[in-house]
DOTI-479351 format. One record per residue (C-alpha): x, y, z; residue in three letters. Coordinates in Angstrom, 3 decimals, padded with zeros to 6 digits, always signed. Example, Ala and Ser with C-alpha at 12.3 -4.5 7.8 and 13.67 -1.06 7.14 Angstrom:
BEGIN
[[+012.300,-004.500,+007.800],'ALA']
[[+013.670,-001.060,+007.140],'SER']
This chain:
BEGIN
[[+156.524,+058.912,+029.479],'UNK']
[[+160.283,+059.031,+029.424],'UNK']
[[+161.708,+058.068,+032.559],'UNK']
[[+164.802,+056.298,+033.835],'UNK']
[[+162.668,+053.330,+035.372],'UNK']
[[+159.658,+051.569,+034.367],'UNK']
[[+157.369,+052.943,+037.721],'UNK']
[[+155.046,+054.869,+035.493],'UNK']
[[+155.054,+052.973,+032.279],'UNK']
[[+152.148,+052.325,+030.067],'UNK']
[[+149.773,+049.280,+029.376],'UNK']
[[+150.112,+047.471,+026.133],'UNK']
[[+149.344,+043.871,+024.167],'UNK']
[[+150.667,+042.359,+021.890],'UNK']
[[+148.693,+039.342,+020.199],'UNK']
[[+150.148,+036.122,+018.336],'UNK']
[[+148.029,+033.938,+015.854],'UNK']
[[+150.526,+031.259,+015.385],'UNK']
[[+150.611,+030.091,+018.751],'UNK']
[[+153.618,+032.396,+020.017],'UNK']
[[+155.698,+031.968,+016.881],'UNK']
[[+155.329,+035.727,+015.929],'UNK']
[[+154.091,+038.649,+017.432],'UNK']
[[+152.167,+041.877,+016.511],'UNK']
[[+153.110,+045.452,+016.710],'UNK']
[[+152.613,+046.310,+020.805],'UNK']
[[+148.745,+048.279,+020.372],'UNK']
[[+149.383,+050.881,+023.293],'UNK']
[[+145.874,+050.303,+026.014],'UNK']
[[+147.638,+053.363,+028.184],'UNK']
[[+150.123,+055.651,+027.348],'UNK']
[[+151.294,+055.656,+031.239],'UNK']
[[+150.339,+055.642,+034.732],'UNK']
[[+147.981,+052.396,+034.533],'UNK']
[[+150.415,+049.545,+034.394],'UNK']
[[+150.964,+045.822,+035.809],'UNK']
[[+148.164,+044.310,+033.888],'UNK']
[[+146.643,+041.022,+034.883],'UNK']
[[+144.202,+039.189,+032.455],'UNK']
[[+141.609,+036.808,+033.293],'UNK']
[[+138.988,+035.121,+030.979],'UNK']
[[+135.471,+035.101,+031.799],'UNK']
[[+133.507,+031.810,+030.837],'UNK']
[[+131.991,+033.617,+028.088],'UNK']
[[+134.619,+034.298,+026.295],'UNK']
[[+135.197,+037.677,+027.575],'UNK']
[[+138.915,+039.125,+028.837],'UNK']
[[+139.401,+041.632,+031.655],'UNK']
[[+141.987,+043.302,+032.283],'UNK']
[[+142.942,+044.305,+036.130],'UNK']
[[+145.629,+047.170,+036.496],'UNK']
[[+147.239,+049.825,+039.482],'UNK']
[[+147.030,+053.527,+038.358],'UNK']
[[+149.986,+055.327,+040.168],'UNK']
[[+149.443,+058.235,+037.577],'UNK']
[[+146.132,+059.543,+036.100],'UNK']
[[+147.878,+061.104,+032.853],'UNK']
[[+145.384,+062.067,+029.969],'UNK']
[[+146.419,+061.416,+026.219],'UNK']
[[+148.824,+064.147,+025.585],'UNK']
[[+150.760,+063.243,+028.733],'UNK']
[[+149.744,+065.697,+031.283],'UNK']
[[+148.657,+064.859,+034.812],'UNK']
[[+144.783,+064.763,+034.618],'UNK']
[[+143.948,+064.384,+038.600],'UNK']
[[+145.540,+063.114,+041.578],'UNK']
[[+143.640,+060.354,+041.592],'UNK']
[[+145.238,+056.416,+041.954],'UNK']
[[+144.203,+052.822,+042.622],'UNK']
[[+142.923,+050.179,+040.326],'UNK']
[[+140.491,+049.315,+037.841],'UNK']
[[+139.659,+047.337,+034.853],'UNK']
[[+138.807,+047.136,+031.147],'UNK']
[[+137.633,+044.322,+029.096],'UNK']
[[+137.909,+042.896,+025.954],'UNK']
[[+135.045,+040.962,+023.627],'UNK']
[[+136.985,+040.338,+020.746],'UNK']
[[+139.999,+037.876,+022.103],'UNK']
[[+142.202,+041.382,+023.025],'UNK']
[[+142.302,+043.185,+019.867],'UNK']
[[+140.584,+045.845,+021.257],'UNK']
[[+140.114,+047.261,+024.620],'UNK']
[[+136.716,+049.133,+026.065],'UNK']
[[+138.921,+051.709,+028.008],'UNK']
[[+136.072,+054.246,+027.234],'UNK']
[[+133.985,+051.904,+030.065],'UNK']
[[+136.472,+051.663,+032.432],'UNK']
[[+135.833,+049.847,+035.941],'UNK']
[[+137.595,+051.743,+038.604],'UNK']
[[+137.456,+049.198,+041.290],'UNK']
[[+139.234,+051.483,+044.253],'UNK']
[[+140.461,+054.952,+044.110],'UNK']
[[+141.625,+057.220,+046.377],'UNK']
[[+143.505,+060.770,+046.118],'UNK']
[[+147.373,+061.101,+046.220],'UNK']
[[+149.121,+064.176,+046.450],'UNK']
[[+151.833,+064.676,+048.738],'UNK']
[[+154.092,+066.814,+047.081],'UNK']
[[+156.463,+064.257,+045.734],'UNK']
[[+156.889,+064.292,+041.887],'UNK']
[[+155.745,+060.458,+040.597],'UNK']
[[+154.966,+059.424,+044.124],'UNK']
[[+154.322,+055.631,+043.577],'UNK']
[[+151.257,+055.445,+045.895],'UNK']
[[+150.460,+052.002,+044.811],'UNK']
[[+151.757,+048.305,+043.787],'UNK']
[[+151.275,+045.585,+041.606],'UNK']
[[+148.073,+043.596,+041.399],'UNK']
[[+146.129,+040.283,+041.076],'UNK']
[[+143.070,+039.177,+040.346],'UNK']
[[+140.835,+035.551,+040.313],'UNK']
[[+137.467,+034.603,+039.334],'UNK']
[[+135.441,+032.746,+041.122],'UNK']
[[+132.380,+030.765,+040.884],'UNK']
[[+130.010,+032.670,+040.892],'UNK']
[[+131.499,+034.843,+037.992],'UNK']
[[+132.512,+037.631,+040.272],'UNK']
[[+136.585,+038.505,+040.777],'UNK']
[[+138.642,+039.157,+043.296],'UNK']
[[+141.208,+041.965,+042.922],'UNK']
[[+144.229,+042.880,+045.020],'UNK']
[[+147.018,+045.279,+045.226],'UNK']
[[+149.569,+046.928,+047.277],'UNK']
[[+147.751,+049.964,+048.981],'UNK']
[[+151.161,+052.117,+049.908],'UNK']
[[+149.771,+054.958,+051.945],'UNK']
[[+147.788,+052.375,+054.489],'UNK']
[[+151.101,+050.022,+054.601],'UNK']
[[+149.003,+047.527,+053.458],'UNK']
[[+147.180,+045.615,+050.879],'UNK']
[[+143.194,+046.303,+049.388],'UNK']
[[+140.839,+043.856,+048.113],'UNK']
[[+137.904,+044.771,+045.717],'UNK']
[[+135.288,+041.841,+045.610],'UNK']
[[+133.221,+043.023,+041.458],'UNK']
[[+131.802,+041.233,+038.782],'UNK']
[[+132.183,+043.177,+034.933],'UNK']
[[+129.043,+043.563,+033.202],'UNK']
């Protein structure tokens, strides 16, 4: 989405097989709303990817609901392709206050524990607070 600020930007990766010397093209995950990606790798080998949605825009741009909060996709092939047709939506709640873009949400962070589960975290706006999602991907 064209905007004057990066608040409802996309979710992309890029991937380097020479050890950081060059890059690929940027493979676009989400065109917008989902953004501030964390990655974590699962002892198998597996990558997940933990994001905010302040925007639940469909392919061709368009508002799809007022629905935000975060969730997850993973990755089984080192990140050259993401599952976003299985996505995790680890906390979601409905946003509409009349505000164009409201930003309803914040960035997030996630860490895996022992047990193989993860703990994910992120700015909750509306409660003035934070929320924390305890999940383990399948």
């Amino acid at each position: 989405m064209h905007f004057h600020n990066d608040n409802l930007e996309g979710t992309g990766v890029s991937i380097s097989k020479d050890d950081g010397k060059t890059w690929a093209r940027i493979q676009q995950i989400f065109t917008s709303g989902r953004m501030h990606a964390h990655l974590i790798c699962m002892p198998d080998g597996m990558l997940v990817m933990t994001y905010i949605m302040r925007q639940d825009v469909n392919h061709e741009g368009r508002l799809a609901s007022y629905t935000r909060g975060c969730g997850a996709v993973v990755s089984r092939d080192n990140g050259l392709t993401w599952d976003t047709d299985r996505e995790y939506m680890l906390d979601r709640f409905e946003m509409a206050d009349g505000t164009p873009h409201t930003l309803s949400c914040g960035h997030i962070s996630s860490v895996l524990l022992t047990d193989g589960s993860i703990v994910t975290s992120y700015g909750h706006y509306p409660s003035k607070g934070g929320c924390l999602v305890r999940w383990k991907p399948e």
